[in-house]
C-alpha positions as CSV (number, residue, x, y, z in Angstrom):
1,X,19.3,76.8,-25.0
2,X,22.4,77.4,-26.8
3,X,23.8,73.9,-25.8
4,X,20.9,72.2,-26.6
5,X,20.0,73.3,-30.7
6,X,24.2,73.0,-30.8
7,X,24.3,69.1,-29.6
8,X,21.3,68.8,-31.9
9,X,23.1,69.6,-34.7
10,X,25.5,67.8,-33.6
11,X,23.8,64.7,-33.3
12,X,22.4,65.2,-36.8
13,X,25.3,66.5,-38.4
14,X,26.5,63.1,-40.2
15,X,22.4,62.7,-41.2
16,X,23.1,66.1,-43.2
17,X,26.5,65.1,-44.9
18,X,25.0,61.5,-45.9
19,X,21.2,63.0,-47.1
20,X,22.5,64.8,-50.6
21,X,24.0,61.7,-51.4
22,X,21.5,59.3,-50.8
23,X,18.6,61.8,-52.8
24,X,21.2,62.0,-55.6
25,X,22.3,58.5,-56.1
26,X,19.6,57.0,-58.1
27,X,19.1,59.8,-60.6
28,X,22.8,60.1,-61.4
29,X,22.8,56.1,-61.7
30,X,20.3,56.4,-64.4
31,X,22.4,59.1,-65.7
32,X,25.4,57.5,-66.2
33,X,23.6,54.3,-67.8
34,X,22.4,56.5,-70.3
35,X,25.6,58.0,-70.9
36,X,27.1,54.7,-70.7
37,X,24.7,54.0,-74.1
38,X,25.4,56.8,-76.4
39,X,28.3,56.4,-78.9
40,X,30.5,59.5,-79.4
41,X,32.9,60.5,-81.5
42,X,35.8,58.9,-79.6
43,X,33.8,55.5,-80.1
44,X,32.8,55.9,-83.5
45,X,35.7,57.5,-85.0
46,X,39.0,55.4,-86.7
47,X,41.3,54.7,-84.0
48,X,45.2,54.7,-83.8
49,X,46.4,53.2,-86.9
50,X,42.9,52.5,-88.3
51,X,43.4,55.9,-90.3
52,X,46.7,55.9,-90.7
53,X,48.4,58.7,-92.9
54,X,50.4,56.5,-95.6
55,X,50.9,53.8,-93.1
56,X,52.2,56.1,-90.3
57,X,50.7,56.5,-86.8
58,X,51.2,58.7,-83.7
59,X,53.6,56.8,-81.6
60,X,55.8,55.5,-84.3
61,X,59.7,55.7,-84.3
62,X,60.9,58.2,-86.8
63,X,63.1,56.0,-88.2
64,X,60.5,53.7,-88.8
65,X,58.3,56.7,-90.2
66,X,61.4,57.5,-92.7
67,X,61.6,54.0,-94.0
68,X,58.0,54.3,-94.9
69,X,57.7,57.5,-96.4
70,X,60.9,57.8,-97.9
71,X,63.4,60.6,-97.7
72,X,61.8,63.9,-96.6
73,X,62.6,67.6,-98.1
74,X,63.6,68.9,-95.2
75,X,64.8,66.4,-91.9
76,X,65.2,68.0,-88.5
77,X,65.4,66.1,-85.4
78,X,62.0,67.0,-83.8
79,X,60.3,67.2,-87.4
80,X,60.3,66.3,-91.2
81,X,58.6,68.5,-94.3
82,X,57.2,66.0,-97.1
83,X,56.3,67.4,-100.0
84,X,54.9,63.9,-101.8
85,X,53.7,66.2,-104.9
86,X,52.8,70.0,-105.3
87,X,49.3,69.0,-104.1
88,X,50.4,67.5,-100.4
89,X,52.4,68.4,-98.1
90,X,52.7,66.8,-94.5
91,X,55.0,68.3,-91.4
92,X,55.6,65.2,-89.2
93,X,56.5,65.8,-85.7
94,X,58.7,64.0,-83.0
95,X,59.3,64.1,-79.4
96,X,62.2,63.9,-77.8
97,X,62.3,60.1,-77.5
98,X,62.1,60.4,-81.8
99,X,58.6,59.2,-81.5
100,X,56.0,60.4,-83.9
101,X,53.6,63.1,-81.3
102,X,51.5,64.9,-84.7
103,X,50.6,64.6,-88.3
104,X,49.3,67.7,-90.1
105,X,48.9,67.2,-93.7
106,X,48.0,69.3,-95.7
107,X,45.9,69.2,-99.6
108,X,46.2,71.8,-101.9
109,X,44.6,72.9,-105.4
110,X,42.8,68.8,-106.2
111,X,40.9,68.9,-103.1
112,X,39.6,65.2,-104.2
113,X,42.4,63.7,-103.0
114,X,41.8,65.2,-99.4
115,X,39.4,62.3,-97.3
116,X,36.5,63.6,-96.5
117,X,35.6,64.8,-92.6
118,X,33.3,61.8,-91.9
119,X,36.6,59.5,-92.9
120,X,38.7,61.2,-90.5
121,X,36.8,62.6,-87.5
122,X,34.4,59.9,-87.4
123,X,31.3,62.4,-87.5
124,X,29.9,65.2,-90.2
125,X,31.5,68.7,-90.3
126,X,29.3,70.7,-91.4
127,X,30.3,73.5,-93.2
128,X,30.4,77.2,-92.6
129,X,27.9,79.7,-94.2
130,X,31.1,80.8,-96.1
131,X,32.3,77.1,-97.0
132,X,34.7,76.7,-94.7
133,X,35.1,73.8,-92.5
134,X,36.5,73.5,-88.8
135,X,36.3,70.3,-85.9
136,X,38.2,69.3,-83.5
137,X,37.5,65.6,-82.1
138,X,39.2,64.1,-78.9
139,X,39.9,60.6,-79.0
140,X,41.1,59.4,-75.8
141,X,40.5,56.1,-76.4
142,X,43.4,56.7,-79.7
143,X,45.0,58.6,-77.5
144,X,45.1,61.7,-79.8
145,X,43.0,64.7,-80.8
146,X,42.8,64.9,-84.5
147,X,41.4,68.5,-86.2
148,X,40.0,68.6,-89.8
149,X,39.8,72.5,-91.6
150,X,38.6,73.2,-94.8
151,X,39.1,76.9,-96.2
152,X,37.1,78.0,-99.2
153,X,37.9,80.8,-102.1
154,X,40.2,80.6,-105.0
155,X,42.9,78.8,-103.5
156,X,41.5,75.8,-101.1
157,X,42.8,74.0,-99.0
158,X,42.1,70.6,-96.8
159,X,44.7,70.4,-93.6
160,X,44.5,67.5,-91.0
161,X,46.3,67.2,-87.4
162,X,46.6,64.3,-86.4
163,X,48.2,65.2,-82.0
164,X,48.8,62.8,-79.6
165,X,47.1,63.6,-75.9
């Protein structure tokens, strides 16, 4: 008896591997179409370059980056501080290969200089209860992940990363 239900199994064993499969197929078809359809953020959103901070991008040589923005405050070799006026700051960083890997700028005091969320992220931030604002969108298609915060109170302040994946 033992034999017997053991070759049955047997027999039916590559029946039972194929079977999820083939009851699963069609509805994850139609799931992936659908995803297929829907924009996201990555899709939507400015790509490399499209938003780029005063002509800069992630991936650019630093000396390339320098000749653009000019002489910074402070030069090291994986980063440079630019303090353009008292209002904006922006920390520019480099990877070994001197090849721009983030952007985080930084608005202070005339927060109508900052862009707004929509501008960079591609997509509404709301804001906090408190007034703060926080997102983080990946954009693999950019190849980077860019983050947008917005603090509240009596000294506010925008601050954008721009980080490549």
């Amino acid at each position: 008896m033992y034999l017997l239900r053991r070759n049955i199994f047997v027999a039916f064993s590559p029946f039972l591997v194929i079977l999820p499969f083939v009851l699963l197929a069609p509805g994850s078809a139609d799931c992936q179409a659908t995803a297929k359809n829907v924009p996201t953020a990555a899709d939507s959103a400015p790509k490399s370059g499209a938003w780029a901070y005063r002509k800069i991008a992630i991936g650019m040589k630093a000396d390339d980056a320098r000749k653009t923005l000019g002489d910074p405050k402070d030069k090291a070799d994986d980063q440079d501080l630019y303090m353009f006026t008292e209002d904006e700051l922006a920390q520019i960083y480099y990877d070994a290969n001197h090849m721009i890997t983030a952007i985080s700028v930084t608005y202070y005091k005339d927060l109508t200089k900052a862009p707004a969320a929509k501008e960079v992220l591609g997509e509404e931030a709301p804001p906090k209860p408190d007034g703060t604002v926080f997102k983080t969108v990946r954009m693999p298609k950019a190849g980077y992940t860019v983050s947008y915060s917005k603090t509240s109170g009596d000294s506010p302040s925008v601050s954008i990363t721009f980080q490549k994946l």
